[in-house]
C-alpha positions as CSV (number, residue, x, y, z in Angstrom):
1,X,21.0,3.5,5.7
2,X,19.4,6.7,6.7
3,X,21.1,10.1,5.3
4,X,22.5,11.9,8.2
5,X,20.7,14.9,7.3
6,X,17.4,13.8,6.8
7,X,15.3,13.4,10.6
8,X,13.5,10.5,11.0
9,X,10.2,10.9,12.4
10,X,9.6,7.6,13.3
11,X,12.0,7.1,16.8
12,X,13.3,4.4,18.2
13,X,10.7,4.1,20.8
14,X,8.0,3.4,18.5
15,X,8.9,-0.1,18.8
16,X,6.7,0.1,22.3
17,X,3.8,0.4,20.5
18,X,4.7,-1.6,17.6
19,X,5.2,-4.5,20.2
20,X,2.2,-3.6,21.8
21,X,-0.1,-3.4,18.8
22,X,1.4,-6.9,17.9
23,X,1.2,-8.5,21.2
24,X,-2.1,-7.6,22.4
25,X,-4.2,-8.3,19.2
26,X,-2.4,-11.6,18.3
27,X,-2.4,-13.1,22.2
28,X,-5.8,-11.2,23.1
29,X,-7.6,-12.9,20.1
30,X,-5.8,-16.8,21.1
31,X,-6.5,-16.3,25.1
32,X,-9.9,-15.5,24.5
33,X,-10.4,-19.2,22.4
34,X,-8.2,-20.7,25.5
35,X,-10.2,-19.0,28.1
36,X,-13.2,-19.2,27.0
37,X,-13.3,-21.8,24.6
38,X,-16.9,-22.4,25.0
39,X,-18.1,-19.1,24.1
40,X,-15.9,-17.8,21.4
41,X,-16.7,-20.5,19.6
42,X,-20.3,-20.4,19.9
43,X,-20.0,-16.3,19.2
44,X,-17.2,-16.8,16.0
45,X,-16.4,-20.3,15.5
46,X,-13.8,-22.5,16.6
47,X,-10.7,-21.1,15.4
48,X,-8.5,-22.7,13.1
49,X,-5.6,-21.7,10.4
50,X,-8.4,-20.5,8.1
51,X,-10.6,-18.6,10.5
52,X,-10.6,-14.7,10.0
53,X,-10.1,-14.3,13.3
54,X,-6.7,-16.0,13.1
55,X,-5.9,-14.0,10.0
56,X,-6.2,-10.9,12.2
57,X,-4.4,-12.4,15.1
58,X,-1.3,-13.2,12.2
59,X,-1.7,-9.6,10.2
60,X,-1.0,-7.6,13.8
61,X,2.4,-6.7,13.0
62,X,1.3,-5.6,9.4
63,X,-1.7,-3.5,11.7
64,X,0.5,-2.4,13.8
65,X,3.3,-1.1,11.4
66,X,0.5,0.5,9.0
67,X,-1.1,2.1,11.4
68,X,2.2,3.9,13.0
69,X,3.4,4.6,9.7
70,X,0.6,6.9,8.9
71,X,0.3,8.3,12.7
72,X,4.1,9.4,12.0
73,X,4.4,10.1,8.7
74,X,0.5,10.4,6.9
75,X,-1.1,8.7,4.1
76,X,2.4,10.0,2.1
77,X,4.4,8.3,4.3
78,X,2.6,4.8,3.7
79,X,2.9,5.1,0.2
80,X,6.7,5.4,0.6
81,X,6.8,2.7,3.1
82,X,4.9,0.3,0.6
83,X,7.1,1.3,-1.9
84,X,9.6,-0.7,-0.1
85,X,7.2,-3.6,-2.2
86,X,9.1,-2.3,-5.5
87,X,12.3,-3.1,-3.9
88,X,13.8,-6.4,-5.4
89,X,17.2,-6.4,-6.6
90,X,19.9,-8.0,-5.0
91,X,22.5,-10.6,-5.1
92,X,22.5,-13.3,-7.8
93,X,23.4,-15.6,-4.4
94,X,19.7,-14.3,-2.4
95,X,17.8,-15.4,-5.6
96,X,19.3,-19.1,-5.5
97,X,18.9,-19.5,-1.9
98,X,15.7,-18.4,-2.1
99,X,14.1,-20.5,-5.1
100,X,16.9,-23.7,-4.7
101,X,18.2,-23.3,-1.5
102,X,14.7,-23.5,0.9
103,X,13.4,-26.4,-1.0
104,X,16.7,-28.3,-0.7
105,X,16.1,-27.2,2.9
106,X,12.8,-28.7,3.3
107,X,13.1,-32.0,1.2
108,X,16.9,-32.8,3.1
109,X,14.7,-32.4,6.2
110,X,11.9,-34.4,4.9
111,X,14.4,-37.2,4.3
112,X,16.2,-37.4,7.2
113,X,12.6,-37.5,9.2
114,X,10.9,-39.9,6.5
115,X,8.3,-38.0,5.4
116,X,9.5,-37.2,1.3
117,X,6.6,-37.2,0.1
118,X,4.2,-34.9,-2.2
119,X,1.4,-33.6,-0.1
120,X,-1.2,-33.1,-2.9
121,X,-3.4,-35.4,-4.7
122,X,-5.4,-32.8,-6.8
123,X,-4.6,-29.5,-8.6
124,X,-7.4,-27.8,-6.6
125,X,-6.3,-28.7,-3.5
126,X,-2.6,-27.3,-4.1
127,X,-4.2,-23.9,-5.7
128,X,-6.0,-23.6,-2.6
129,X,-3.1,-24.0,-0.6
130,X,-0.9,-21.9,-2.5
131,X,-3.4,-18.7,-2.2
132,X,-3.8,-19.3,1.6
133,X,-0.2,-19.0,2.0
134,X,0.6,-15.9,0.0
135,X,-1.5,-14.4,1.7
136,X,-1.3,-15.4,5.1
137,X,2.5,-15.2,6.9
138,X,4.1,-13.0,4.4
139,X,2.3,-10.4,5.4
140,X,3.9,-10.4,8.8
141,X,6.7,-9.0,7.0
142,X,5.5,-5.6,6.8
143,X,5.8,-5.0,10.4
144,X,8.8,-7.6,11.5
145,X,11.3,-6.5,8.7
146,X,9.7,-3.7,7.5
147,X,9.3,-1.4,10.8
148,X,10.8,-3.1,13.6
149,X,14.2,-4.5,12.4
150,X,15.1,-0.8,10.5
151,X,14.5,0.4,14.3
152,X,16.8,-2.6,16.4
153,X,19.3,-1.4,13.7
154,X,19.9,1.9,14.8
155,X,20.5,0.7,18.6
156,X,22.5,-2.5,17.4
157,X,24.5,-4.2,14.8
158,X,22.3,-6.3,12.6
159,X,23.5,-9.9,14.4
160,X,22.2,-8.5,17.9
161,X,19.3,-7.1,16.1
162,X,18.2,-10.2,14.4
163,X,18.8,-12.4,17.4
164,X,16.9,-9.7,19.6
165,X,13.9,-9.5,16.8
166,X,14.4,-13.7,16.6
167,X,13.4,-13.9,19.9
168,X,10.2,-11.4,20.1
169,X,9.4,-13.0,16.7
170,X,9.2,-17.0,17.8
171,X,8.0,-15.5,21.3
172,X,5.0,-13.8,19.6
173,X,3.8,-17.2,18.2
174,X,3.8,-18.7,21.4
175,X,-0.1,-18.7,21.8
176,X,-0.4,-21.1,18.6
177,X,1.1,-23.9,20.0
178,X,-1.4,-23.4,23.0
179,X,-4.2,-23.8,21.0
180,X,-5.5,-27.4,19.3
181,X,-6.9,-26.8,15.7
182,X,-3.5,-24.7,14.8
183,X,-0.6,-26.2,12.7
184,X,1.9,-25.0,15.5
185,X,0.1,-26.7,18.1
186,X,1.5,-30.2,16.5
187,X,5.3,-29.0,16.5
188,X,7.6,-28.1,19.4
189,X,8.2,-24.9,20.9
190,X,11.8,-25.0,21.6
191,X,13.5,-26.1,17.6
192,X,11.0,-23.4,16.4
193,X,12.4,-20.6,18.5
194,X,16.0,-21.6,17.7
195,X,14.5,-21.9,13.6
196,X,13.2,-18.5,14.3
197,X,16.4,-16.7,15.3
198,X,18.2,-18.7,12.6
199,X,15.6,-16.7,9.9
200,X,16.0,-13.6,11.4
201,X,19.7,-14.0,10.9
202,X,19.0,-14.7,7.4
203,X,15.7,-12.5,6.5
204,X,18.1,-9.7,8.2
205,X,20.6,-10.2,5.8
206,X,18.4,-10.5,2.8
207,X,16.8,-6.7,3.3
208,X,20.2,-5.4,4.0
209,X,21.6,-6.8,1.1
210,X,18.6,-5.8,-1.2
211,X,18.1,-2.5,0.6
212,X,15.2,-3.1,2.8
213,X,12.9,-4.8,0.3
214,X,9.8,-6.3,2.1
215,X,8.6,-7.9,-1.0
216,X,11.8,-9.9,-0.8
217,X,11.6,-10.9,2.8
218,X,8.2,-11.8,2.4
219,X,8.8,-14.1,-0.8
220,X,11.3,-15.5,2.0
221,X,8.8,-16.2,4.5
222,X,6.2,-17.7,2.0
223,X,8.8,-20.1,0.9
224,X,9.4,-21.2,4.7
225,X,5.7,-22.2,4.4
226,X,5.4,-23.0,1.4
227,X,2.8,-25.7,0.8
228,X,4.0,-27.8,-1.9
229,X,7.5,-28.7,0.5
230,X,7.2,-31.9,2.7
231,X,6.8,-31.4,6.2
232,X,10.3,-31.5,7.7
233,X,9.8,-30.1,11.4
234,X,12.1,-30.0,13.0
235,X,14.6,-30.9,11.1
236,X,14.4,-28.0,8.7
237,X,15.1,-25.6,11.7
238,X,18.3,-27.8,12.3
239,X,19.3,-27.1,8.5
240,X,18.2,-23.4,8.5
241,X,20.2,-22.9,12.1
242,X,23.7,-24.3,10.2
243,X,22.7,-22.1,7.4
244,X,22.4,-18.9,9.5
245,X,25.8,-20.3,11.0
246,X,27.4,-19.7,7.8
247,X,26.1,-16.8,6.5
248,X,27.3,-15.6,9.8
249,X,31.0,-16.7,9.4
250,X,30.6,-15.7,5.7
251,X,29.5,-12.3,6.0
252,X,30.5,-11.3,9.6
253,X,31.7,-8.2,8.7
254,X,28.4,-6.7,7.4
255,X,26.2,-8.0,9.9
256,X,28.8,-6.9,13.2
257,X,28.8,-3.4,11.3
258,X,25.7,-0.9,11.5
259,X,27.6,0.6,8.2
260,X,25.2,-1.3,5.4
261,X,22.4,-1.5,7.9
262,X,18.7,-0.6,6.7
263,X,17.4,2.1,9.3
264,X,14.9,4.0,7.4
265,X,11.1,3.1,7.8
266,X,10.2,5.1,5.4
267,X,12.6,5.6,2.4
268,X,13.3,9.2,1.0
269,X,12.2,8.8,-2.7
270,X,15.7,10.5,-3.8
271,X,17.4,7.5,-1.5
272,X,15.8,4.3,-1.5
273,X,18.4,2.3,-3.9
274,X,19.4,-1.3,-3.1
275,X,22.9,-2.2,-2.0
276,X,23.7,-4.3,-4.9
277,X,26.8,-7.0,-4.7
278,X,26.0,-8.0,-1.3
279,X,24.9,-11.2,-0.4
């Protein structure tokens, strides 16, 4: 939480421009490959889940969060906002959902839909794969969980705040499943926004719980895409969904209560301690 007597230069209302920032360069980069396929490819490319210009289109919350942090707070203030990186204890509980429980996720999904499998044939291949995906989605944490959750959670209780920041979330990757050559563009809109709000519910709990670590939600999100898992879409939403249903009934208390809620952006030094025990 935020010391009542330290101000907080970054307001509420930088969300605007956070969402703006976001919106605009990942849907401005996608519309211009949907209207005007033709040229855009001919100028960059056609765009696929490797293409810098996608890479750019998936960083804009990261660009957007960085570049308000230092408009706020200066090159000072983005060092203590990264420092959020450092951040990783927690619960004992976190650690096992996060390196048992998504991959029991994934392969129980994979199961019920048939397709348990190992998607890999050769060590390069997987390496590849691996690298790509550290370095692609987690990213996105810096400016979902990092700047614009802390924000929702001075307004709201963390529940309404995840399912609010769900929402913009699976909205925001709308685009992708407009475009061919995308991995979303093969999945359904509809169980990937209910997945989404399920993993906000979660994520939100995870940097409460570990005191707003990014480098913990964004282990989180890299194990959501984690190559070596089956594909399991949509079934994996499904599980996730009961999952956030739990931790929900589990720990209502903490997430209906702004009390243990992250709302700093960037930490004081002196203050930036995780809230250990809390699951």
């Amino acid at each position: 939480m935020n010391p009542p007597d330290v101000p907080q230069k970054i307001a509420f209302f930088s969300l605007t421009p956070f969402l703006a920032i976001s919106f605009g360069l990942t849907w401005g980069i996608i519309a211009l490959y949907i209207f005007l396929p033709d040229r855009m490819a001919g100028l960059f490319g056609a765009l696929s889940g490797q293409h810098p210009l996608f890479y750019l289109a998936v960083y804009a919350p990261a660009i957007a969060a960085f570049i308000l942090v230092v408009f706020h707070e200066g090159p000072g203030g983005l060092k203590r906002f990264l420092s959020r990186l450092l951040l990783w204890r927690c619960s004992i509980a976190w650690y096992l959902f996060l390196l048992a429980g998504i991959p029991l996720v994934f392969y129980l999904g994979a199961a019920i839909k048939g397709t348990l499998s190992y998607p890999f044939d050769a060590i390069g291949a997987l390496l590849s794969a691996l690298f790509f995906a550290v370095i692609k989605g987690p990213v996105e944490e810096f400016g979902w969980r990092g700047y614009a959750l802390p924000l929702l959670q001075r307004k709201f209780a963390p529940l309404w705040a995840s399912l609010i920041l769900g929402l913009i979330w699976g909205v925001w990757h709308l685009p992708a499943f407009l475009l061919s050559g995308t991995e979303q563009s093969q999945w359904g809109f509809v169980p990937f926004l209910v997945g989404c709000v399920a993993i906000s519910i979660i994520a939100t709990g995870l940097f409460n719980g570990s005191g707003g670590s990014i480098l913990l939600a964004a282990l989180f999100h890299f194990q959501l895409m984690n190559p070596i898992f089956p594909d399991a879409q949509p079934y994996d939403s499904y599980i996730l969904v009961v999952m956030a249903v739990l931790l929900v009934g589990w720990r209502r208390s903490d997430l209906l209560s702004r009390d243990g809620a992250v709302t700093e952006i960037v930490p004081r030094s002196q203050n930036l301690k995780p809230q250990e025990g809390q699951c």
